[in-house]
Backbone as numpy.savetxt, mean C-alpha at the origin, in Angstrom:
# Nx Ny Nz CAx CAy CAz Cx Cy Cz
-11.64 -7.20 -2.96 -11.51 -5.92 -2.29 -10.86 -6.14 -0.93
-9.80 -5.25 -0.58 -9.60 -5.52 0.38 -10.67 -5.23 1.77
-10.18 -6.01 3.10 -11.15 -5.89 4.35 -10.24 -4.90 4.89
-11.09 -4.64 6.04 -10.49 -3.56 6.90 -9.54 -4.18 7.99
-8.32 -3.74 8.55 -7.30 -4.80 9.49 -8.02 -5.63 10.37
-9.59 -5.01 11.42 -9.87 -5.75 11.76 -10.57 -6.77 11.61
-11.26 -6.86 10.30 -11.84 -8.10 9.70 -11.09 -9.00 9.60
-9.41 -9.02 8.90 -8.93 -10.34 8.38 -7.66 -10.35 9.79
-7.44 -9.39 10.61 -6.55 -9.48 11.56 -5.14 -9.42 10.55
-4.72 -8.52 9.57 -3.74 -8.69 9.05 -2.87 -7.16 8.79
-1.91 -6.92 9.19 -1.27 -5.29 8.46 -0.84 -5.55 6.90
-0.80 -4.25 6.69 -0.55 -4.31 4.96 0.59 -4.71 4.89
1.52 -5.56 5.50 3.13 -6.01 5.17 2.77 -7.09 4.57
1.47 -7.86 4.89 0.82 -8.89 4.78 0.16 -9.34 3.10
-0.81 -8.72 2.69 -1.40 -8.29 1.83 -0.70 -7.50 0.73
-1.12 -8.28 -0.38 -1.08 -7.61 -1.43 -1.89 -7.63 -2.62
-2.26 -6.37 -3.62 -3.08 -6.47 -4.44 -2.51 -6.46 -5.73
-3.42 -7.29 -6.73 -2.95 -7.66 -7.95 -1.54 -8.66 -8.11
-1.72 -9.70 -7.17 -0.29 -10.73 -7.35 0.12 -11.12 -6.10
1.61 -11.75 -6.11 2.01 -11.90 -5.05 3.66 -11.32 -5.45
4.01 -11.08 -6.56 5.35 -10.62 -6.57 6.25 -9.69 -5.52
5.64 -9.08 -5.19 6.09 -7.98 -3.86 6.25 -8.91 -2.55
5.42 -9.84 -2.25 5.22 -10.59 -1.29 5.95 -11.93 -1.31
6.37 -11.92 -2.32 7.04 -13.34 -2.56 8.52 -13.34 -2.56
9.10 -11.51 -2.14 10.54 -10.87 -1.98 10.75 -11.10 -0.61
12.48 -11.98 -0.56 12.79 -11.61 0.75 12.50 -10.28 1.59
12.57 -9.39 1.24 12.38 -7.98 1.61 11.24 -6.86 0.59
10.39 -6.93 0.98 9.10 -6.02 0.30 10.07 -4.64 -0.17
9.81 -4.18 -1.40 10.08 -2.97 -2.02 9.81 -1.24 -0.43
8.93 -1.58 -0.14 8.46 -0.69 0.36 9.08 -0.73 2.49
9.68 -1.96 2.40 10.54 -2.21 3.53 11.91 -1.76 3.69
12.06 -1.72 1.98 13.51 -1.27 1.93 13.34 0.33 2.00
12.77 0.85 1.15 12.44 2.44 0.61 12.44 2.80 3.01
11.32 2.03 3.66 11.25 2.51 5.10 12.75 2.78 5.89
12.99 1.98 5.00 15.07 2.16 6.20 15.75 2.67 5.21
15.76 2.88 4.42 16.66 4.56 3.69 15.56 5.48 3.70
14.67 6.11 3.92 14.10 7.05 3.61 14.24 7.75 5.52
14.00 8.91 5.60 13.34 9.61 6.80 11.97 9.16 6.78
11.29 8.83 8.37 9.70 9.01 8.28 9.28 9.63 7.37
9.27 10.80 7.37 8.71 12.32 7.07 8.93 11.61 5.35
9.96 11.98 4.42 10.38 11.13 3.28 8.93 9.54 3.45
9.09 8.47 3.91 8.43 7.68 3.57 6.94 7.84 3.77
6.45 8.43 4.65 5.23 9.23 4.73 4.61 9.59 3.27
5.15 10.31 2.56 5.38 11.19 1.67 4.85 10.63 0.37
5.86 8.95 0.57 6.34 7.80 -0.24 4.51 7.39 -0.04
4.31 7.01 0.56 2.98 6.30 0.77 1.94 7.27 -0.08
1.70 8.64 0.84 0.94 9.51 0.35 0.60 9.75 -1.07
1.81 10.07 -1.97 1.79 10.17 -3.06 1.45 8.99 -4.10
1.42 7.84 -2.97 0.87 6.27 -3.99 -0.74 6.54 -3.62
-0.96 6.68 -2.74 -2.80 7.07 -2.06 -3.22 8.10 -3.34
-2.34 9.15 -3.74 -3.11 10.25 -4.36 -3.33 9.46 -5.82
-2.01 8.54 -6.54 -2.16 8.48 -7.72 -2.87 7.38 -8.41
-2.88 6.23 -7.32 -3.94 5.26 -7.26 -5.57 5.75 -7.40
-5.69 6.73 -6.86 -6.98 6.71 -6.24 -7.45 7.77 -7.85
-6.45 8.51 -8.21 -6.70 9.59 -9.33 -6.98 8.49 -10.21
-6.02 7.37 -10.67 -6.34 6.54 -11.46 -7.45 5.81 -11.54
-7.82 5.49 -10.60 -8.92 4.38 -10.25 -10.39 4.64 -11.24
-10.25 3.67 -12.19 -11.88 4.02 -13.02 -11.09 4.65 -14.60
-9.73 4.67 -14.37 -9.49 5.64 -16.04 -8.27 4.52 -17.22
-8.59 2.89 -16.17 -8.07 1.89 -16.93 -8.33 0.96 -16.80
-7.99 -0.37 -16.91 -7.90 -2.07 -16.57 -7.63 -1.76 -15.52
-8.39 -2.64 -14.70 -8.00 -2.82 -13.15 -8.04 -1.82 -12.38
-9.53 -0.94 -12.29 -9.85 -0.12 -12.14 -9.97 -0.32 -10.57
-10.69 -1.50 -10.27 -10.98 -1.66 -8.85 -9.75 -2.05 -8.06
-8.84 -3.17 -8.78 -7.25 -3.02 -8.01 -6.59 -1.87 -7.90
-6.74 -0.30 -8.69 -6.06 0.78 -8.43 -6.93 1.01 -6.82
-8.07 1.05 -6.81 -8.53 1.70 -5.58 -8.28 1.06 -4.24
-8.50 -0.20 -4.55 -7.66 -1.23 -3.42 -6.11 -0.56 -3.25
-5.16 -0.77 -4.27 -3.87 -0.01 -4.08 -3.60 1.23 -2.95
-4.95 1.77 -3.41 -4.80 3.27 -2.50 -5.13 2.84 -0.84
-6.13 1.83 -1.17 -6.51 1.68 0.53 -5.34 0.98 1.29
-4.69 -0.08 -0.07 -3.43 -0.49 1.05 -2.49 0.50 1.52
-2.27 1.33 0.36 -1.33 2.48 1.04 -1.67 3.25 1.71
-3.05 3.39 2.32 -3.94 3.95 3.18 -2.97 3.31 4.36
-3.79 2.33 4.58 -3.54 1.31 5.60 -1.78 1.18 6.48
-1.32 1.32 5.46 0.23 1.38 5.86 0.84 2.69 5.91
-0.15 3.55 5.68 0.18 4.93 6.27 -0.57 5.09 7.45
-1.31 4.46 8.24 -1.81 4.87 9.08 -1.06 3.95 10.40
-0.23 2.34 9.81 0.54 1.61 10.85 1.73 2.16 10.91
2.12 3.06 10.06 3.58 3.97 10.51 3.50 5.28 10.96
2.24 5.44 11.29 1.84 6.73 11.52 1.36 7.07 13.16
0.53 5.42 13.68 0.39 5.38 15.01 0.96 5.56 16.16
């Protein structure tokens, strides 16, 4: 499960759940989507991963990595948001 930033001292650019494939990219999926998108657009981008994670969470495999999912995209909506 993930900790909260100040437990492990880490932002979600950092972290990832279920693997390391995203993390193991010169450039994170979600770094690129930040510099073509508008704030407002990537905001949006995040939000809508928070809603569908979290809807999912409990209705497959890897029930507890969907809810983690949502908190990371929690998390990185709230460091582009500060």
């Amino acid at each position: 499960m993930l900790k909260s930033p100040s437990q492990n001292n880490t932002g979600a650019d950092s972290v990832q759940v279920g693997g390391s494939h995203y993390k193991d990219m010169p450039m994170q999926p979600w770094a690129v989507m930040q510099a073509v998108l508008s704030p407002e657009e990537f905001r949006g981008f995040l939000k809508g991963n928070i809603i569908k994670y979290s809807m999912r969470a409990g209705h497959k495999d890897g029930a507890l990595d969907d809810a983690d999912k949502a908190l990371h995209y929690a998390r990185k909506l709230g460091e582009v948001t500060e």
